[in-house]
Backbone as a printed PyTorch tensor [residue, N CA C, xyz], in Angstrom:
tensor([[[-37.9130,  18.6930, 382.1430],
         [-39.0990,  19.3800, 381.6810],
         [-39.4660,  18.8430, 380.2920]],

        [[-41.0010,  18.4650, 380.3950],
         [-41.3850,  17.7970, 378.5400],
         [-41.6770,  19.1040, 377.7540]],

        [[-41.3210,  18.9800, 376.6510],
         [-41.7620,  20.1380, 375.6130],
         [-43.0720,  20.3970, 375.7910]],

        [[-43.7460,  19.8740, 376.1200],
         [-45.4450,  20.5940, 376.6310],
         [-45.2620,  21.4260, 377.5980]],

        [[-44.3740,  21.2030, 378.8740],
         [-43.7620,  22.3440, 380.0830],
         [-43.7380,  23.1310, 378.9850]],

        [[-42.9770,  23.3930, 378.2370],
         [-41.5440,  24.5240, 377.7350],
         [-42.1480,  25.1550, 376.6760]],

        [[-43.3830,  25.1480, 376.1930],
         [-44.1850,  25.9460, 375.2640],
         [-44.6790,  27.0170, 376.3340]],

        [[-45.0660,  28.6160, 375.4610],
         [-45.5490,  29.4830, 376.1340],
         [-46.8530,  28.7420, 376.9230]],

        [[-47.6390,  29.6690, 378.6650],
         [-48.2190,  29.4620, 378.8610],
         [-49.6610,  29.6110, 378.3550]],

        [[-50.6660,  28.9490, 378.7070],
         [-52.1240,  29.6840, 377.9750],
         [-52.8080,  29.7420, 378.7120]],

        [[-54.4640,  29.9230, 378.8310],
         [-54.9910,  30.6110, 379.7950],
         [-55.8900,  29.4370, 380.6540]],

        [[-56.9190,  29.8200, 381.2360],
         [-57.3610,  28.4180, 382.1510],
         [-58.7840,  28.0470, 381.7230]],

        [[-59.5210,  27.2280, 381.5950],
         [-60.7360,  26.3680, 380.3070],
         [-61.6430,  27.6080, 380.6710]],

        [[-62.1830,  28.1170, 380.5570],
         [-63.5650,  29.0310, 380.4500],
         [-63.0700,  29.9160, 379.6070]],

        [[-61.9940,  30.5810, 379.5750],
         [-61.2870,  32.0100, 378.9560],
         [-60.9890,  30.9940, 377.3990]],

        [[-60.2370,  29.8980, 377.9920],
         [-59.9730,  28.5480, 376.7430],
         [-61.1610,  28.3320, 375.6810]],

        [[-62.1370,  27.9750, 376.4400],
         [-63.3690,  27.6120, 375.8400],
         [-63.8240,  28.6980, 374.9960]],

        [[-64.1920,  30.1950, 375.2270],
         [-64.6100,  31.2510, 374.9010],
         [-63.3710,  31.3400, 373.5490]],

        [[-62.2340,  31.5490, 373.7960],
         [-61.0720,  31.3850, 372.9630],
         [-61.3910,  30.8540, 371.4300]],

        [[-61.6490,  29.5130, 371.9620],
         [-61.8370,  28.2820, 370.6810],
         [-63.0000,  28.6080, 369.8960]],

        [[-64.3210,  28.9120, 371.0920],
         [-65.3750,  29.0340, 370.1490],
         [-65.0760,  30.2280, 368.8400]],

        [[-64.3270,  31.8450, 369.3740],
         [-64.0700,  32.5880, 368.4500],
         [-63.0880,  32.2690, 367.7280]],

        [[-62.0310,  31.6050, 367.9250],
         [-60.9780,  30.9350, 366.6980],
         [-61.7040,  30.1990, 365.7910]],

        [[-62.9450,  29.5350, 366.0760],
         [-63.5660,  28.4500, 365.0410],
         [-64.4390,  29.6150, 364.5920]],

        [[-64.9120,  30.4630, 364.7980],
         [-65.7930,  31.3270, 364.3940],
         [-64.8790,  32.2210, 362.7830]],

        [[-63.6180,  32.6340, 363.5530],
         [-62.4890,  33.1270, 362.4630],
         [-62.2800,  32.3240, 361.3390]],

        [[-62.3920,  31.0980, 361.8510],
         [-61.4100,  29.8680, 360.3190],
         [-63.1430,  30.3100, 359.6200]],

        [[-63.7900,  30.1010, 360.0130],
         [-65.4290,  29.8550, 359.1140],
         [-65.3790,  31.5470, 358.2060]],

        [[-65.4090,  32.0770, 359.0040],
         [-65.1220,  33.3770, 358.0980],
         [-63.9590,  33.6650, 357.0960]],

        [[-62.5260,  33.2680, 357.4490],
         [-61.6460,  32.9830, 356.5260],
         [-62.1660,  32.0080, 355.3470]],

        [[-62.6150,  31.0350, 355.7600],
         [-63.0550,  29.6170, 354.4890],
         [-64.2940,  30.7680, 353.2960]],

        [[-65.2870,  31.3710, 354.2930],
         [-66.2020,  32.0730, 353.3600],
         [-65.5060,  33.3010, 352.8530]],

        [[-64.7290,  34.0840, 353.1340],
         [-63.8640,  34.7220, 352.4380],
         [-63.5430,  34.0870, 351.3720]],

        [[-62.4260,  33.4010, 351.4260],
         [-61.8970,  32.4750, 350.2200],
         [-62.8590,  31.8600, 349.2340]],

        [[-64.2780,  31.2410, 349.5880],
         [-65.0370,  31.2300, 348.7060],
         [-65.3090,  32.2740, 347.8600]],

        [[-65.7340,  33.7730, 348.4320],
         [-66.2690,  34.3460, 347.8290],
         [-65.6490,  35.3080, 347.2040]],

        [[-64.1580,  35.4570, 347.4300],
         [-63.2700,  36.3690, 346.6330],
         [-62.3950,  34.9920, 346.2290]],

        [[-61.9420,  34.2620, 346.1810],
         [-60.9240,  33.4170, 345.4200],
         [-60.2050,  33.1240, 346.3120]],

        [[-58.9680,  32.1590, 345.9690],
         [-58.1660,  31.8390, 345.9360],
         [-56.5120,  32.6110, 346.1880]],

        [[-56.7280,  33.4550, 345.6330],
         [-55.4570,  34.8660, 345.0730],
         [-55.3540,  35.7040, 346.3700]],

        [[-56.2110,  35.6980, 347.7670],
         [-55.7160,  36.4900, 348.5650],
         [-55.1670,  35.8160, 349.6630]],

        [[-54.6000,  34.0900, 349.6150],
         [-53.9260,  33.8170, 350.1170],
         [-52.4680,  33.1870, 349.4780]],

        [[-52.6170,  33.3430, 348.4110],
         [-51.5620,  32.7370, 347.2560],
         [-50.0470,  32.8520, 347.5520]],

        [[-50.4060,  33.7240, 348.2720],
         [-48.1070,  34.0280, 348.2610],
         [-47.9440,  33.2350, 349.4640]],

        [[-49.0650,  32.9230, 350.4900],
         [-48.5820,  31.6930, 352.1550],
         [-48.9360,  30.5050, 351.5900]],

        [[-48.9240,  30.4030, 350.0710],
         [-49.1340,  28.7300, 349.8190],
         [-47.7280,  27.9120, 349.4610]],

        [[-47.4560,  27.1540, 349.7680],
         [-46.2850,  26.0380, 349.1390],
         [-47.0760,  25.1930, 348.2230]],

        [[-45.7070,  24.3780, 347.8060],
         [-46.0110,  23.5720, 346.6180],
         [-47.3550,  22.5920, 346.6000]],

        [[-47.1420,  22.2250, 347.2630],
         [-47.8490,  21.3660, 347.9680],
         [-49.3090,  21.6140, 348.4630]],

        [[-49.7880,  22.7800, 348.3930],
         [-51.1700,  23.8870, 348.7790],
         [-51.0920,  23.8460, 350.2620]],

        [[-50.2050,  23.6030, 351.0370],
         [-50.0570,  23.8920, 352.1270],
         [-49.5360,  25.5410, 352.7780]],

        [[-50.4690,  26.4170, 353.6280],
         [-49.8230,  27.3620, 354.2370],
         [-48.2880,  27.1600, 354.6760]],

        [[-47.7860,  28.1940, 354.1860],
         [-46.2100,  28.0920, 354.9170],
         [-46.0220,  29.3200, 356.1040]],

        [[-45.3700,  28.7110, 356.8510],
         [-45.0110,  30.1500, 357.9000],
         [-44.2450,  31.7090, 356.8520]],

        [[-44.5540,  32.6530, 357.5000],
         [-44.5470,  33.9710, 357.0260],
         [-44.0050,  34.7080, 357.6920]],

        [[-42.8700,  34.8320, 358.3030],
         [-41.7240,  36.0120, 358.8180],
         [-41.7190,  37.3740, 358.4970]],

        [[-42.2940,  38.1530, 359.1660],
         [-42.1120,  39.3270, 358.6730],
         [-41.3240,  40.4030, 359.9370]],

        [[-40.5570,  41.5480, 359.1870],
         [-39.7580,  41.7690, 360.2500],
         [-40.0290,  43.2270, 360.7150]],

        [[-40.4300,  43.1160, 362.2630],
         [-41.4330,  44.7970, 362.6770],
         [-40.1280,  45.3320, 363.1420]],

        [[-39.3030,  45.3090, 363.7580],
         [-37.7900,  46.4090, 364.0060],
         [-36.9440,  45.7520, 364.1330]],

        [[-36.1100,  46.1140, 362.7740],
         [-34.4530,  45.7520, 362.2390],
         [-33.4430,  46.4320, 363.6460]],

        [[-32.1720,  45.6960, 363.8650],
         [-31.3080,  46.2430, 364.3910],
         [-30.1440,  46.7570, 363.6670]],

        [[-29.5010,  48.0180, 363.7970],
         [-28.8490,  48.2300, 362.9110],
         [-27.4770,  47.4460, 363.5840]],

        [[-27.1520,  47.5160, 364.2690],
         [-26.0780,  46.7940, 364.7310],
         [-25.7960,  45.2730, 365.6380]],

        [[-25.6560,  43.9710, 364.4140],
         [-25.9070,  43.0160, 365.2360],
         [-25.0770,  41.9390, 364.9890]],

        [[-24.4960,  41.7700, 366.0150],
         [-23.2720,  40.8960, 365.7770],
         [-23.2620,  39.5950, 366.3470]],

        [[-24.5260,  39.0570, 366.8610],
         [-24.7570,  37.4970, 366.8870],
         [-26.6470,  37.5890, 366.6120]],

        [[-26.4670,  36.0320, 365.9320],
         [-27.8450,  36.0400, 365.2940],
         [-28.1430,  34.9040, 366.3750]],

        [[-29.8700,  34.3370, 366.0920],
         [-29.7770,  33.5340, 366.9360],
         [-29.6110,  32.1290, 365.9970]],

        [[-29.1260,  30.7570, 366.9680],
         [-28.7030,  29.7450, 365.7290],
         [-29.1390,  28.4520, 366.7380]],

        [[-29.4450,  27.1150, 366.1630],
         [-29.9030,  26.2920, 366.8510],
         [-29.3600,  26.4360, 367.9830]],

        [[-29.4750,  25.7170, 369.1920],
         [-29.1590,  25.0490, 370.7690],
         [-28.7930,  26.2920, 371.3980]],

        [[-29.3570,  28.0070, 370.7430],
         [-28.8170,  28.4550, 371.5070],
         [-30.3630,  29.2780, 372.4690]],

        [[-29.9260,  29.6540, 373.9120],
         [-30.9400,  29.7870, 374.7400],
         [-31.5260,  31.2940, 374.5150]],

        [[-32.7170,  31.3910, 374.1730],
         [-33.4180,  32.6870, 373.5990],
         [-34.2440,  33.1790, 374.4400]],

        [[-34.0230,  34.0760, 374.9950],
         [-35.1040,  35.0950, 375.7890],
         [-36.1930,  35.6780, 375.1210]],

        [[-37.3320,  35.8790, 375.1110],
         [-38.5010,  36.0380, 374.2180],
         [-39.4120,  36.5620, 375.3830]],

        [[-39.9610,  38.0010, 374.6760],
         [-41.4200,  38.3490, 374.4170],
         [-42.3070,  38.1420, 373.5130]],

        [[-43.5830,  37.9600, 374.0420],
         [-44.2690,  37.3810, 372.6190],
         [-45.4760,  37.9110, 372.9150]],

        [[-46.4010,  37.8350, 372.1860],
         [-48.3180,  38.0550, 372.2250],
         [-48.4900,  37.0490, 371.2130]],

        [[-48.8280,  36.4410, 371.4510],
         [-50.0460,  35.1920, 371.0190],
         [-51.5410,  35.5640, 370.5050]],

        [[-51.8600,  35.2490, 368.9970],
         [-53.3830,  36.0320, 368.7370],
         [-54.0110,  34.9670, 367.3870]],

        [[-55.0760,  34.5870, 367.4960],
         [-55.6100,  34.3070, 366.4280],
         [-55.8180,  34.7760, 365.4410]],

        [[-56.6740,  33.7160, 364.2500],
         [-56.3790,  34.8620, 363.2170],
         [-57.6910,  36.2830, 362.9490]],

        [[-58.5070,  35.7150, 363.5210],
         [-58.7970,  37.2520, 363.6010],
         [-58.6690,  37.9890, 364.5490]],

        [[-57.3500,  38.0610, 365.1370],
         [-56.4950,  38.9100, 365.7120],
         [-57.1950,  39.4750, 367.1500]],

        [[-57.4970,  38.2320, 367.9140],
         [-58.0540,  38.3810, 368.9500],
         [-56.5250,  37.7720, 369.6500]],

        [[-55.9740,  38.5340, 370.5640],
         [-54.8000,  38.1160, 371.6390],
         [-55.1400,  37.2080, 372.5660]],

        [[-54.6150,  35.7970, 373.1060],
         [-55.1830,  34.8660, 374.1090],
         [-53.6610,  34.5500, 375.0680]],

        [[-52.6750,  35.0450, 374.5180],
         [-51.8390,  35.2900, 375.8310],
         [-50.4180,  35.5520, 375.0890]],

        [[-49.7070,  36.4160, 376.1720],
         [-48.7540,  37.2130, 376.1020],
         [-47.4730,  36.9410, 377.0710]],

        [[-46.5070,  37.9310, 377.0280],
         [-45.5030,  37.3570, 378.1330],
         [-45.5090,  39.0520, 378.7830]],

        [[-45.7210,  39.8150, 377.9530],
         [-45.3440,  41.4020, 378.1660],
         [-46.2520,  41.6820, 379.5580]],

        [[-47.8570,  41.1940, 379.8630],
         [-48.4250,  41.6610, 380.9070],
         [-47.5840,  41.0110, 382.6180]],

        [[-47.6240,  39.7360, 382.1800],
         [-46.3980,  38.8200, 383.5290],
         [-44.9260,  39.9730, 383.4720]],

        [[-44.2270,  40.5550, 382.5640],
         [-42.9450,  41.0720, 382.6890],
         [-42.3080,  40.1060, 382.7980]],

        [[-42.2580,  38.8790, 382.0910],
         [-41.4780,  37.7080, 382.5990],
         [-41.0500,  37.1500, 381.3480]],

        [[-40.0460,  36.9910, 380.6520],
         [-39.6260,  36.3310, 379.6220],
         [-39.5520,  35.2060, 379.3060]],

        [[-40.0180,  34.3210, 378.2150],
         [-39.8440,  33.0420, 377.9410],
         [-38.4390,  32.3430, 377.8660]],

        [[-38.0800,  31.6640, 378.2550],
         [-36.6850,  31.4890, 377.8080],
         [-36.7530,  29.6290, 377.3570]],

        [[-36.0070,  29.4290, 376.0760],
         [-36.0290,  27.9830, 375.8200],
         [-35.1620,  28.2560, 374.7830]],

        [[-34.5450,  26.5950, 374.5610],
         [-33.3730,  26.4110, 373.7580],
         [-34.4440,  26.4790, 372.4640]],

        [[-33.1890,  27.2760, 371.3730],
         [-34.1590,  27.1330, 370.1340],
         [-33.8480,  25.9460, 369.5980]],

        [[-34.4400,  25.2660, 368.4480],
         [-33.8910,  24.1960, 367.3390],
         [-33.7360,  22.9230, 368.2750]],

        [[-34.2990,  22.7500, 369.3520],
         [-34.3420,  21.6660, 369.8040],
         [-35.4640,  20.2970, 369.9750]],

        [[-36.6480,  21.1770, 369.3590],
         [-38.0800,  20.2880, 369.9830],
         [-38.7800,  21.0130, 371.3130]],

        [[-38.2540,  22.2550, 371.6940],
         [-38.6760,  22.5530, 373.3130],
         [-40.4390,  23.4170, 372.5290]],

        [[-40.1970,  23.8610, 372.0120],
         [-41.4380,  24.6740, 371.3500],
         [-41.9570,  24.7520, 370.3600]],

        [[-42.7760,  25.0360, 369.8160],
         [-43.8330,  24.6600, 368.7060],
         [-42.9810,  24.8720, 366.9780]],

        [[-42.8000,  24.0960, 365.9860],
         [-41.9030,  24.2230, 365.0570],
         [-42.2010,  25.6470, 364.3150]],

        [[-43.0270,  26.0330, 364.6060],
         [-43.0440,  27.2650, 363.6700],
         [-42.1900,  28.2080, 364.6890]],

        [[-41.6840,  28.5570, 365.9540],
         [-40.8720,  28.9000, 366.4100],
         [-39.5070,  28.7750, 366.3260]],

        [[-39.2120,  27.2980, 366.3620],
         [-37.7590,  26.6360, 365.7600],
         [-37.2690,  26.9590, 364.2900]],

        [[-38.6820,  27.6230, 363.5170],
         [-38.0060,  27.7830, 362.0880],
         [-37.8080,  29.5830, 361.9870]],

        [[-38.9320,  30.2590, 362.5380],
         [-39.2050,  31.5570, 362.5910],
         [-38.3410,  32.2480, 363.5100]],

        [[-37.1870,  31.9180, 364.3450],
         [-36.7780,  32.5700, 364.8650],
         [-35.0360,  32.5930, 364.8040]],

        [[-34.9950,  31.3940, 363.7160],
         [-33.5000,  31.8640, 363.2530],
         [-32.8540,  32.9120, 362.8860]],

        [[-31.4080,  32.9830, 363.1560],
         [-31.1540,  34.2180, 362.3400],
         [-31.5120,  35.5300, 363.0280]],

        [[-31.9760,  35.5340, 363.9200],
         [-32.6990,  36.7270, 364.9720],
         [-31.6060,  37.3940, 365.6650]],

        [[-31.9150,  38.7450, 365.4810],
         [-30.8230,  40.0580, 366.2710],
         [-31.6840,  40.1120, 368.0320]],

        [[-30.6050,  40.2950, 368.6110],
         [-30.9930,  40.8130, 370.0530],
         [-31.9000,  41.9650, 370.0000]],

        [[-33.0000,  42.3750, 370.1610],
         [-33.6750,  43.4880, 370.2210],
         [-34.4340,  43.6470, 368.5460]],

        [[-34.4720,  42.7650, 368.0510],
         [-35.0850,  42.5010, 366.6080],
         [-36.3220,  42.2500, 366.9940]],

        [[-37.7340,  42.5440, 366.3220],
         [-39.3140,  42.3790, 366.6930],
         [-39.3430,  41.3140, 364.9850]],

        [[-39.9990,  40.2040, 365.5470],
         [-40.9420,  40.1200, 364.0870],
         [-42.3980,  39.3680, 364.1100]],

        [[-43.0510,  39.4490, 363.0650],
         [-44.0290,  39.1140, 363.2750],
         [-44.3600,  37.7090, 362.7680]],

        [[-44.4340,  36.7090, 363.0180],
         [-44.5680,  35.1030, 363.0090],
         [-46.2610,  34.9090, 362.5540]],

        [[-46.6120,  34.8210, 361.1650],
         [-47.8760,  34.0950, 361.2070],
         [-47.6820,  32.0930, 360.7390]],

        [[-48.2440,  31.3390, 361.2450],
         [-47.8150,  30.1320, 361.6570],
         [-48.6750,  29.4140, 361.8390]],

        [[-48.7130,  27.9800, 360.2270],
         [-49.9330,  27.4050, 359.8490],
         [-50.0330,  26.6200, 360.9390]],

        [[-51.1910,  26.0440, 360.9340],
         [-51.5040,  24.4320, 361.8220],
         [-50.3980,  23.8430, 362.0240]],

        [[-50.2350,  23.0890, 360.5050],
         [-49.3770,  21.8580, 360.7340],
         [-47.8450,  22.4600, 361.7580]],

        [[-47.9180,  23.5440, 361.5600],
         [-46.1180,  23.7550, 362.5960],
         [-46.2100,  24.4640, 364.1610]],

        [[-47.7260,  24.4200, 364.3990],
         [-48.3780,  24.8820, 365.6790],
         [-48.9150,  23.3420, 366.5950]],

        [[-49.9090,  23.2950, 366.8630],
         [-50.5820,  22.4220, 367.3710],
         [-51.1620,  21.3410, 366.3090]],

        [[-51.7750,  21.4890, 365.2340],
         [-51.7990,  20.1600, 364.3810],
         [-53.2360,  20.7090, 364.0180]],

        [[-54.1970,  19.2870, 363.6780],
         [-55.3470,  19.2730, 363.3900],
         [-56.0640,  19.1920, 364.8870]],

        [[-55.1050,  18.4920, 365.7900],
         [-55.7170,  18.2990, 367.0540],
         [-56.3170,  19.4100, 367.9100]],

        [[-54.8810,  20.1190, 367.3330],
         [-55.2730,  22.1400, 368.2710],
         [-54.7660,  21.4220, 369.9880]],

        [[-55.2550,  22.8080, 370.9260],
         [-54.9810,  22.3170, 372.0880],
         [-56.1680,  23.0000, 372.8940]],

        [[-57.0500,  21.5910, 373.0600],
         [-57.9880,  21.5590, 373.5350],
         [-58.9350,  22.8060, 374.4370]],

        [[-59.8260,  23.2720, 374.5630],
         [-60.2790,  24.5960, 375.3340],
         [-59.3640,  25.5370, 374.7670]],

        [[-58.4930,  25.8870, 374.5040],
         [-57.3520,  27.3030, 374.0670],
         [-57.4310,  27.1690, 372.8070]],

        [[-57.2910,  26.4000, 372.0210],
         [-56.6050,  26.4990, 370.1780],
         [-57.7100,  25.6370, 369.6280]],

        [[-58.3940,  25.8940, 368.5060],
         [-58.9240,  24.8590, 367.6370],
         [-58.1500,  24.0980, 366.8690]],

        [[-58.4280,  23.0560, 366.6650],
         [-57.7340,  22.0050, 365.2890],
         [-57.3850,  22.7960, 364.2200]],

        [[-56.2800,  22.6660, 363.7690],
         [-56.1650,  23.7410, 362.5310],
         [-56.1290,  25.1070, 362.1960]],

        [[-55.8960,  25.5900, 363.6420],
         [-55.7110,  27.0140, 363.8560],
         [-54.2500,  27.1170, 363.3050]],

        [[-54.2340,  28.8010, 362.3900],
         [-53.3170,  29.3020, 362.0610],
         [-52.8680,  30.4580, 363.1770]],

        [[-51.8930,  30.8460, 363.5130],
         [-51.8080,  31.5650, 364.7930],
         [-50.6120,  32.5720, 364.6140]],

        [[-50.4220,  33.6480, 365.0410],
         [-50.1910,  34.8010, 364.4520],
         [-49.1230,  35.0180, 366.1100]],

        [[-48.1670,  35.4230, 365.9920],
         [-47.2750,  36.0290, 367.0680],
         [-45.8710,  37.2040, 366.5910]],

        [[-46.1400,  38.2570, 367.7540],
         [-45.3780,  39.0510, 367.8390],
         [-44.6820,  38.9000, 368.3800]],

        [[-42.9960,  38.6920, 368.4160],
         [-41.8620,  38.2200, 368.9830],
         [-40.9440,  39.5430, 368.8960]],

        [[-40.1450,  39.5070, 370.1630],
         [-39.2690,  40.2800, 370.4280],
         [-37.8370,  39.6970, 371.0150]],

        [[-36.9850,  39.3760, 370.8350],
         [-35.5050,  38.7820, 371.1670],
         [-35.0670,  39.3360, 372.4310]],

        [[-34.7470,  39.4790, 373.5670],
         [-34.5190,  40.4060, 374.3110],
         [-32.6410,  39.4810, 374.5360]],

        [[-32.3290,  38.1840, 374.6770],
         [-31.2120,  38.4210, 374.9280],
         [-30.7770,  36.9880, 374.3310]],

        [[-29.5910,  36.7550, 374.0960],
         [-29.4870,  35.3940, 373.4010],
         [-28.6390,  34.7780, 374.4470]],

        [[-28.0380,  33.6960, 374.6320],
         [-26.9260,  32.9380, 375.5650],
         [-26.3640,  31.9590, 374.6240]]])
């Protein structure tokens, strides 16, 4: 299976198309935001470099967890997939079917391989996740624009 298999699925070109046009509609409104209030309300997702960095944030701690997740190991995942103005374009929760792929290997998009280290079985977090560690400038064609920042809710359900 090529790492293009082994990324979550997405939806089929018309739903795609409709998708992209409102993701490009979002970045244009984000850019005029930032014009017109500054700089300062994206300041803490910037690196050195003025590049967005991925942003981990964590929606339910486990209190008891005695393996984390760590490269090559096989991760069961729920997820919702959403742009950034928080329009959802696909999920795993409506299928009932879990993603499963080795982490830290290349199987899925790097902002996954970095955002999901360290992860408790039954731990939620919330993954927002620039371009460059998603799809690129290229995006993926009909579904993602070039340079989409992309926002996911992750849930661990079992590690191997």
């Amino acid at each position: 299976m090529t790492a293009a298999e082994d990324k979550p699925p997405t939806l089929g070109r018309a739903r795609g198309a409709e998708l992209g046009t409102r993701a490009a509609d979002a970045q244009k409104k984000t850019k005029q935001n930032l014009k017109e209030h500054g700089d300062g309300m994206v300041e803490t997702a910037m690196g050195a470099e003025g590049k967005r960095k991925l942003q981990i944030g964590v929606k339910k701690r486990v209190d008891h967890c005695p393996i984390k997740s760590r490269k090559r190991d096989v991760l069961h995942m729920h997820y919702m997939e959403k742009l950034e103005d928080g329009m959802e374009f696909d999920s795993s929760l409506p299928r009932n079917e879990p993603f499963v792929f080795s982490l830290g290997t290349g199987k899925v998009i790097k902002g996954w391989d970095q955002g999901l280290l360290g992860m408790c079985e039954a731990e939620k977090r919330k993954l927002v996740i620039p371009s460059e560690l998603v799809y690129g400038e290229l995006g993926a064609p009909l579904k993602i624009p070039g340079g989409a920042t992309l926002a996911f809710e992750v849930e661990l359900l079992k590690i191997e």
